[in-house]
BALOBA-1460 file (C-alpha; in Angstrom, 3 decimals):
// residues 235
<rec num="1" residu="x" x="78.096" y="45.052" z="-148.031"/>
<rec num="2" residu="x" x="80.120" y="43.242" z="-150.692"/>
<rec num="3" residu="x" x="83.146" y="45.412" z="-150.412"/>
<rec num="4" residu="x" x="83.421" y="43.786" z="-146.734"/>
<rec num="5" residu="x" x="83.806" y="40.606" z="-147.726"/>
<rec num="6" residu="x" x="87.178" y="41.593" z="-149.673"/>
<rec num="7" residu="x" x="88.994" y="43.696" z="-146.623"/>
<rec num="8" residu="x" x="92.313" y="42.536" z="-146.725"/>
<rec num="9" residu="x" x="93.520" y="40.406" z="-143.900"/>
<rec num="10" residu="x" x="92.128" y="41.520" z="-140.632"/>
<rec num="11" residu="x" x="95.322" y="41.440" z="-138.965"/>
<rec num="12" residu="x" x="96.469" y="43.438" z="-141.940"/>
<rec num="13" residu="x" x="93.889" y="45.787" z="-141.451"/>
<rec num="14" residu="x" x="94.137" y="46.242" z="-138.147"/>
<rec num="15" residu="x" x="97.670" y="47.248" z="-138.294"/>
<rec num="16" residu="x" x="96.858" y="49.786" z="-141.546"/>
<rec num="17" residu="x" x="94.669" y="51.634" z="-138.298"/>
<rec num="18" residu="x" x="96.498" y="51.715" z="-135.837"/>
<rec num="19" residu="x" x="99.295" y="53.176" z="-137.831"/>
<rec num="20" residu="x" x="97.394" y="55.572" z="-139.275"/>
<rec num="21" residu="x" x="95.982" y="56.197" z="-135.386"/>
<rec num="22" residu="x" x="99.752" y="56.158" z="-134.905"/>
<rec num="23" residu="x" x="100.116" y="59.270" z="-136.667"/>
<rec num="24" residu="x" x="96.870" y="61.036" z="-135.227"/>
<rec num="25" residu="x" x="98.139" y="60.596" z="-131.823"/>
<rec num="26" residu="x" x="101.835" y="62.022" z="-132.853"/>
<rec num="27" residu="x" x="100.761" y="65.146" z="-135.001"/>
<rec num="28" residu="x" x="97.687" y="65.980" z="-132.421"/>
<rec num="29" residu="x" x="100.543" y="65.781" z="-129.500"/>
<rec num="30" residu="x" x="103.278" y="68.035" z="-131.662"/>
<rec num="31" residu="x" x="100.630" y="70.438" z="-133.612"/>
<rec num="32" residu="x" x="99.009" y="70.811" z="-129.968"/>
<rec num="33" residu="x" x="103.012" y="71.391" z="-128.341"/>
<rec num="34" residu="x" x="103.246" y="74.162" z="-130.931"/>
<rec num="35" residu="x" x="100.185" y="76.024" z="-131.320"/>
<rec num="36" residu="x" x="99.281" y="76.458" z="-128.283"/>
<rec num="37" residu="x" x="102.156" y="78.586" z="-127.728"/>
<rec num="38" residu="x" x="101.715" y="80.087" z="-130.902"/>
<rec num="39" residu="x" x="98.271" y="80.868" z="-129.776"/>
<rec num="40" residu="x" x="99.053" y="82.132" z="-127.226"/>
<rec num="41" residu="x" x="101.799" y="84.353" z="-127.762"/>
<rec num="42" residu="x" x="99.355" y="86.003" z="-130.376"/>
<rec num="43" residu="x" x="96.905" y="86.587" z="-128.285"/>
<rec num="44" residu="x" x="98.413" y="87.774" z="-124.825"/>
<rec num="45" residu="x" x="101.980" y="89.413" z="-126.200"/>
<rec num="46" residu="x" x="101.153" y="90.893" z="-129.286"/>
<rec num="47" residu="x" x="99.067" y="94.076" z="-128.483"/>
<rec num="48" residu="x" x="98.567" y="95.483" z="-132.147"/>
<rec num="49" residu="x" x="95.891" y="93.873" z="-134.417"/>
<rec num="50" residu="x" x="97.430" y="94.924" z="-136.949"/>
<rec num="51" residu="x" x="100.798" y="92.746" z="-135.889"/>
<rec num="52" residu="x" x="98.754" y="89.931" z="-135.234"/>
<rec num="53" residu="x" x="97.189" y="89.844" z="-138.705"/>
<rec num="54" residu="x" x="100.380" y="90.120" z="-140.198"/>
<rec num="55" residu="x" x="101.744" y="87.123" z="-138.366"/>
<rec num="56" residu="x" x="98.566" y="85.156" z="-139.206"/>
<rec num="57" residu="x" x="99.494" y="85.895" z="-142.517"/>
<rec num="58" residu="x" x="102.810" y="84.906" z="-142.338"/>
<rec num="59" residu="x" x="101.434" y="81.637" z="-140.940"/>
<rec num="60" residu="x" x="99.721" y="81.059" z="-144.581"/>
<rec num="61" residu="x" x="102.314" y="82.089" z="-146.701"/>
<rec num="62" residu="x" x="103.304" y="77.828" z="-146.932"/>
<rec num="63" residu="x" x="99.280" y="77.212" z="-148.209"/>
<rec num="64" residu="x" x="100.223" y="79.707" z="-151.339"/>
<rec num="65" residu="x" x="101.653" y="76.206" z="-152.652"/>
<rec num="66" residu="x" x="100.139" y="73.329" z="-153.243"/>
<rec num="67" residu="x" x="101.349" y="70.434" z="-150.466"/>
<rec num="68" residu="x" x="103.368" y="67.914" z="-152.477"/>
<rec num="69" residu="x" x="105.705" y="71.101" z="-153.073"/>
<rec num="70" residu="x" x="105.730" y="72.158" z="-149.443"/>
<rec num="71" residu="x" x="106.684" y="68.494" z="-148.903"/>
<rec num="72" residu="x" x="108.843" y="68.053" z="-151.411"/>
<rec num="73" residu="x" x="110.451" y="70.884" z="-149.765"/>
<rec num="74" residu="x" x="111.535" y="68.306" z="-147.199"/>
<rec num="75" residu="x" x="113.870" y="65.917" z="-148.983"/>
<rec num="76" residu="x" x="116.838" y="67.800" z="-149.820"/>
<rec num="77" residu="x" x="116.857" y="68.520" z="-146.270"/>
<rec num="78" residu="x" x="116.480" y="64.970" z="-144.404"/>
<rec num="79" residu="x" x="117.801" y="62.807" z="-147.619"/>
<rec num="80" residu="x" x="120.782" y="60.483" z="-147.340"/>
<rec num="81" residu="x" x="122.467" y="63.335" z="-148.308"/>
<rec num="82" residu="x" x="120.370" y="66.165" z="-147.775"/>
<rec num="83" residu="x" x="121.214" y="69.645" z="-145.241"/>
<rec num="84" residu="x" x="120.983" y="67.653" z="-142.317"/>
<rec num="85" residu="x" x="122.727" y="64.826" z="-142.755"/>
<rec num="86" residu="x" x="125.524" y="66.695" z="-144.224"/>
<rec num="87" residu="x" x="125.950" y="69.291" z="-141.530"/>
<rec num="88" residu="x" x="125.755" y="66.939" z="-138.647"/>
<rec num="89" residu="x" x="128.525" y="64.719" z="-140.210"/>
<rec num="90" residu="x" x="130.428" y="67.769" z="-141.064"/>
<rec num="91" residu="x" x="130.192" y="68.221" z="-137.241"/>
<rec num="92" residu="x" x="131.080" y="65.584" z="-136.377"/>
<rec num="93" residu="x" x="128.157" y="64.478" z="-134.098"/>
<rec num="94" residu="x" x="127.297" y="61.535" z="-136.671"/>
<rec num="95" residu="x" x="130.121" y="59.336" z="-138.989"/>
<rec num="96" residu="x" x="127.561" y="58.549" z="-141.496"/>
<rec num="97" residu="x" x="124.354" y="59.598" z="-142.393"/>
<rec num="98" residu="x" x="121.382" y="58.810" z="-140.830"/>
<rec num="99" residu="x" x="119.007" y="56.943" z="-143.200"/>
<rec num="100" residu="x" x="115.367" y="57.009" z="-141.221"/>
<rec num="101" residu="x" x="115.141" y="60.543" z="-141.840"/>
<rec num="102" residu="x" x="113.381" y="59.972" z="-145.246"/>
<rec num="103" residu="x" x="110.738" y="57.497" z="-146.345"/>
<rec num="104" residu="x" x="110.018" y="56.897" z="-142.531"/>
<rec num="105" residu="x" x="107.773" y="57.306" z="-140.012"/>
<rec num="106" residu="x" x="109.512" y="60.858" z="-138.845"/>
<rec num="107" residu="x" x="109.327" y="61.849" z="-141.924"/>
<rec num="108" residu="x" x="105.802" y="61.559" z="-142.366"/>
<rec num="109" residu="x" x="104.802" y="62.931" z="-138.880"/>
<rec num="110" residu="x" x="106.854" y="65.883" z="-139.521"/>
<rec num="111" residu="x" x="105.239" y="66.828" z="-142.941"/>
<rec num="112" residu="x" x="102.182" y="66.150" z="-140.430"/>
<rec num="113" residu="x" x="103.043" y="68.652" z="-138.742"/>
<rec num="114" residu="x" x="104.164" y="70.870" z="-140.826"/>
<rec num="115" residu="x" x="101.098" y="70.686" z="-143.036"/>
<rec num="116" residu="x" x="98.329" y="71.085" z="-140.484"/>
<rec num="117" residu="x" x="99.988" y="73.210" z="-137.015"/>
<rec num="118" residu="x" x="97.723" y="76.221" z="-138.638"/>
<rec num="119" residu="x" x="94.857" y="74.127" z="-137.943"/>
<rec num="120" residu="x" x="95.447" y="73.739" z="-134.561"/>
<rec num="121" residu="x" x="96.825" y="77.629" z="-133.999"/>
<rec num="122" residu="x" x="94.168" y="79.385" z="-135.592"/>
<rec num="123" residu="x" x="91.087" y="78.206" z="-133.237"/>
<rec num="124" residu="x" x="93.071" y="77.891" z="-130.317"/>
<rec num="125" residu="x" x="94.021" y="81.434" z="-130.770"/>
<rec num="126" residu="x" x="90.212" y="82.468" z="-131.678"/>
<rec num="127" residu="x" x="89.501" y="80.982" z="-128.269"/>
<rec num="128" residu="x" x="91.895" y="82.800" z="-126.188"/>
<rec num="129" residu="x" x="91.178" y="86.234" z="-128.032"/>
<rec num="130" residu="x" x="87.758" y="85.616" z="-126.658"/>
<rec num="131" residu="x" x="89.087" y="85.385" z="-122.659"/>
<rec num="132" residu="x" x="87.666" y="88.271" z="-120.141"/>
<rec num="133" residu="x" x="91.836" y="89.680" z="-119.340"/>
<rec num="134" residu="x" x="89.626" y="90.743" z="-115.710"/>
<rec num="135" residu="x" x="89.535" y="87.010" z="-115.222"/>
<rec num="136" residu="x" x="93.657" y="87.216" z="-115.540"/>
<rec num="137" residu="x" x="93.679" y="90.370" z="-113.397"/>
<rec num="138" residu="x" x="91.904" y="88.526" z="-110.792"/>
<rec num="139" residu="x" x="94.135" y="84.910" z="-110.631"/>
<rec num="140" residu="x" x="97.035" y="87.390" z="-110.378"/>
<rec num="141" residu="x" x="95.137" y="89.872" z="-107.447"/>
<rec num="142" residu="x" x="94.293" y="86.518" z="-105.704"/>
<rec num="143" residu="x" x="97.982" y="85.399" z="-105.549"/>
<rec num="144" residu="x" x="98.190" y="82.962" z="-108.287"/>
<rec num="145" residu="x" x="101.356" y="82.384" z="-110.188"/>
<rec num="146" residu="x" x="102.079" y="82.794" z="-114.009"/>
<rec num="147" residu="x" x="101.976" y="78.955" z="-114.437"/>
<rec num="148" residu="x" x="98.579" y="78.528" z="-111.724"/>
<rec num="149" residu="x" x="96.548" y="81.218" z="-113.726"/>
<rec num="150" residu="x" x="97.652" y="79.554" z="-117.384"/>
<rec num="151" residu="x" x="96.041" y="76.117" z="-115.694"/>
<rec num="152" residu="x" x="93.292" y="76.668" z="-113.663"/>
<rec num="153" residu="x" x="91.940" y="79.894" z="-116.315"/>
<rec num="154" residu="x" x="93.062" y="80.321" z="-119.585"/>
<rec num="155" residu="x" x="93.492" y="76.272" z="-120.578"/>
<rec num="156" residu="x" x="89.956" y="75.646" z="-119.458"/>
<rec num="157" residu="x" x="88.739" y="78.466" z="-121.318"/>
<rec num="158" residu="x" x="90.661" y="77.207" z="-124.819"/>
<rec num="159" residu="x" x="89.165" y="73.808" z="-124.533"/>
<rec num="160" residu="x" x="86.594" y="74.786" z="-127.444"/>
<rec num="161" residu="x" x="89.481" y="75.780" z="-129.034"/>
<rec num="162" residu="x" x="91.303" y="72.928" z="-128.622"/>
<rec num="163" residu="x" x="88.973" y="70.258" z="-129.637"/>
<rec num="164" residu="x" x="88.166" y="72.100" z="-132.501"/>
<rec num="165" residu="x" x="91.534" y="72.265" z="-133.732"/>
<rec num="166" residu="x" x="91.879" y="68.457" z="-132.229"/>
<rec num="167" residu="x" x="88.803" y="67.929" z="-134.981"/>
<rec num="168" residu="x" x="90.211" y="69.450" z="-137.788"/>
<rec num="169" residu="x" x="93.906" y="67.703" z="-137.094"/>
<rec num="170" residu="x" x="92.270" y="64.537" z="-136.831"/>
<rec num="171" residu="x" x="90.352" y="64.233" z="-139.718"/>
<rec num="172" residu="x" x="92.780" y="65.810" z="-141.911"/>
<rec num="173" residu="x" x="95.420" y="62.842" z="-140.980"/>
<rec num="174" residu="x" x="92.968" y="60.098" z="-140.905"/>
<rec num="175" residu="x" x="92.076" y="60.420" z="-144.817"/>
<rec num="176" residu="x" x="95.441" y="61.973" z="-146.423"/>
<rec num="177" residu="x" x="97.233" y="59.724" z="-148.280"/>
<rec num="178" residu="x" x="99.428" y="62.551" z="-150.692"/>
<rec num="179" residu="x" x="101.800" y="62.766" z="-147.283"/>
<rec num="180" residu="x" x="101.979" y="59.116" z="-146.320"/>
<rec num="181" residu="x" x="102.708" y="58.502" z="-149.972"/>
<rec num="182" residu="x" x="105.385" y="60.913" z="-150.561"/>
<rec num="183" residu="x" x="107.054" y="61.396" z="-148.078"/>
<rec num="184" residu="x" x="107.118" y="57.682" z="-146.944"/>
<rec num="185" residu="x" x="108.113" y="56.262" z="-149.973"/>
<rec num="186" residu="x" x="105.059" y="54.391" z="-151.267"/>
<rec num="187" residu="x" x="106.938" y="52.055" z="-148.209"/>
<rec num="188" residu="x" x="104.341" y="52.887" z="-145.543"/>
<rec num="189" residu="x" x="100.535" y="52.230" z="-145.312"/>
<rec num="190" residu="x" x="97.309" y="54.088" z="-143.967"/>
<rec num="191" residu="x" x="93.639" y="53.730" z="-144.234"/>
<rec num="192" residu="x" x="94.069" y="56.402" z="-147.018"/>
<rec num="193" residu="x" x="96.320" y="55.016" z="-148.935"/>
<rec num="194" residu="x" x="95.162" y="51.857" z="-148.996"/>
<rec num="195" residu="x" x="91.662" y="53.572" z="-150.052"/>
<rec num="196" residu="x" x="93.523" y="55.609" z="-153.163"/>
<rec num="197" residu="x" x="95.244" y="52.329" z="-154.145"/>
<rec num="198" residu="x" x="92.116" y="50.045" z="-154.353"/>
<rec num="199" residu="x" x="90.538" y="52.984" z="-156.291"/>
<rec num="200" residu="x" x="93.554" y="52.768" z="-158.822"/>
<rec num="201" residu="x" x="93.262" y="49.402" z="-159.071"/>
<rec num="202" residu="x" x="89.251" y="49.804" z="-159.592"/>
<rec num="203" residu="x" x="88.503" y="48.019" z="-156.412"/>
<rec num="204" residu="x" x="85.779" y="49.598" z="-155.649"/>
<rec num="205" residu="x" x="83.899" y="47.620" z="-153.527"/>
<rec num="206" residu="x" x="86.868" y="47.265" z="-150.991"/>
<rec num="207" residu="x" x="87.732" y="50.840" z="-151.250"/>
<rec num="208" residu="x" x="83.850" y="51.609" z="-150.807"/>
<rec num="209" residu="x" x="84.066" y="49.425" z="-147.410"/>
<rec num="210" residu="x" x="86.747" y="50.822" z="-146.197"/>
<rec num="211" residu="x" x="86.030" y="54.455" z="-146.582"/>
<rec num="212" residu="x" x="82.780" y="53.458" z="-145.039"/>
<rec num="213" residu="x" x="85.058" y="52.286" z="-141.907"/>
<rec num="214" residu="x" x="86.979" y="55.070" z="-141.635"/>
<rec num="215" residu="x" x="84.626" y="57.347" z="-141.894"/>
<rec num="216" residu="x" x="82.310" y="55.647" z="-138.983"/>
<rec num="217" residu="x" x="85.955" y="55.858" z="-137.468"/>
<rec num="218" residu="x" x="86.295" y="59.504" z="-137.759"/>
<rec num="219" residu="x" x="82.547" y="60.115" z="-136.146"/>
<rec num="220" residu="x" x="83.322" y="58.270" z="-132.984"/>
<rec num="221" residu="x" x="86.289" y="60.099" z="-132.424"/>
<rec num="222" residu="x" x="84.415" y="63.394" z="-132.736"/>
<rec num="223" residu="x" x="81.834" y="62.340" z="-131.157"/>
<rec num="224" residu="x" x="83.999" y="61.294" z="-128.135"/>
<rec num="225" residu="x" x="84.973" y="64.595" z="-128.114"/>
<rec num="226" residu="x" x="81.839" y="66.213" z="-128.113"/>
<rec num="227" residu="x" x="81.211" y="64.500" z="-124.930"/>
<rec num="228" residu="x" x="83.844" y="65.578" z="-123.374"/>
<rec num="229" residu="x" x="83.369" y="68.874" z="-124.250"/>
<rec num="230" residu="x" x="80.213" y="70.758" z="-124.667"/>
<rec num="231" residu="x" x="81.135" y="72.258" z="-128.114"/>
<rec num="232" residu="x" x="77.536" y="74.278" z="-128.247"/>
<rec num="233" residu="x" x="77.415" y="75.424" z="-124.560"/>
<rec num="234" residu="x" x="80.946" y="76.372" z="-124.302"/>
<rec num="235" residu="x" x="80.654" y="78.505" z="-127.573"/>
């Protein structure tokens, strides 16, 4: 336990987690806004298999490249003056550009997002492709609307789905620090940055501690989820 003893400042640390919590909560809520109806679009409109393998494989065509270069991908479009800026001055919407589109926090949660959506699409989908369509025949025969039979049947049925893909989007943004770095600027902090920076400086017994912390971290929020749903029954 000596690495405890040199923690930063608790204050300090404490606000290292909750932005890094900060970012959880944002990509879970955006990668979860988008895959689901990815998901389900794949599994309910797109009869062929052979169509739906294709556009899973059109979803991994950004993980042929490594992720700095996907992210890198990202400045000339948001710099100071990158695509966007440019075209909404040119519109006239904005009279000069808009600088918290780079080295921010959007930036960050958008490479977020970017980076891990697939996570949360592929085992959502895996979940729905597994739904009894009588079940959906029989909301609709018993008068239930489009919206009443996505509800009450097929988002209780992807829950398995969805905390799995909750799992993997979580612990992929608790310990990167390659996205926080770049595309924040070396300007923002997270528990794993501040873990790959105490390993440069050959701080190990801090960096030990806090990986140790983040990890326990990590396990509670699984196992939260495990409680609320029955991973082994429901699969």
């Amino acid at each position: 336990f000596e690495g405890c003893g040199n923690l930063a400042d608790p204050c300090t640390t404490a606000r290292t987690y909750l932005s890094t919590l900060k970012f959880c909560a944002l990509t879970l809520a955006f990668t979860l806004l988008i895959g689901f109806p990815v998901a389900y679009f794949l599994a309910f409109h797109v009869r062929s298999r052979t169509v739906q393998m294709g556009l899973f494989l059109l979803c991994t065509i950004p993980f042929w490249t490594s992720n700095v270069i996907r992210m890198i991908s990202w400045i000339p479009l948001l710099g100071r003056n990158g695509l966007v800026n440019d075209t909404l001055q040119g519109m006239g919407v904005i009279g000069s550009p808009i600088e918290g589109l780079l080295y921010s926090d959007f930036s960050v949660t958008l490479a977020f997002v970017h980076l891990y959506t697939v996570f949360m699409i592929v085992p959502i989908f895996n979940s729905m492709a597994r739904i009894d369509r009588s079940l959906i025949e029989a909301a609709y025969d018993a008068g239930a609307t489009g919206w009443q039979t996505l509800w009450s049947v097929i988002v209780p049925l992807c829950k398995p789905g969805i905390a799995i893909g909750t799992i993997f989007v979580l612990t992929l943004v608790m310990g990167d620090f390659v996205t926080v770095g770049v595309m924040g600027g070396q300007q923002i902090a997270s528990v794993g940055k501040v873990i790959q920076v105490q390993m440069s400086y050959l701080q190990f017994p801090a960096a030990a501690a806090n990986a140790v912390v983040l990890l326990a971290a990590v396990l509670m929020m699984i196992l939260g989820l495990t409680r609320v749903i029955d991973l082994r029954r429901e699969l």
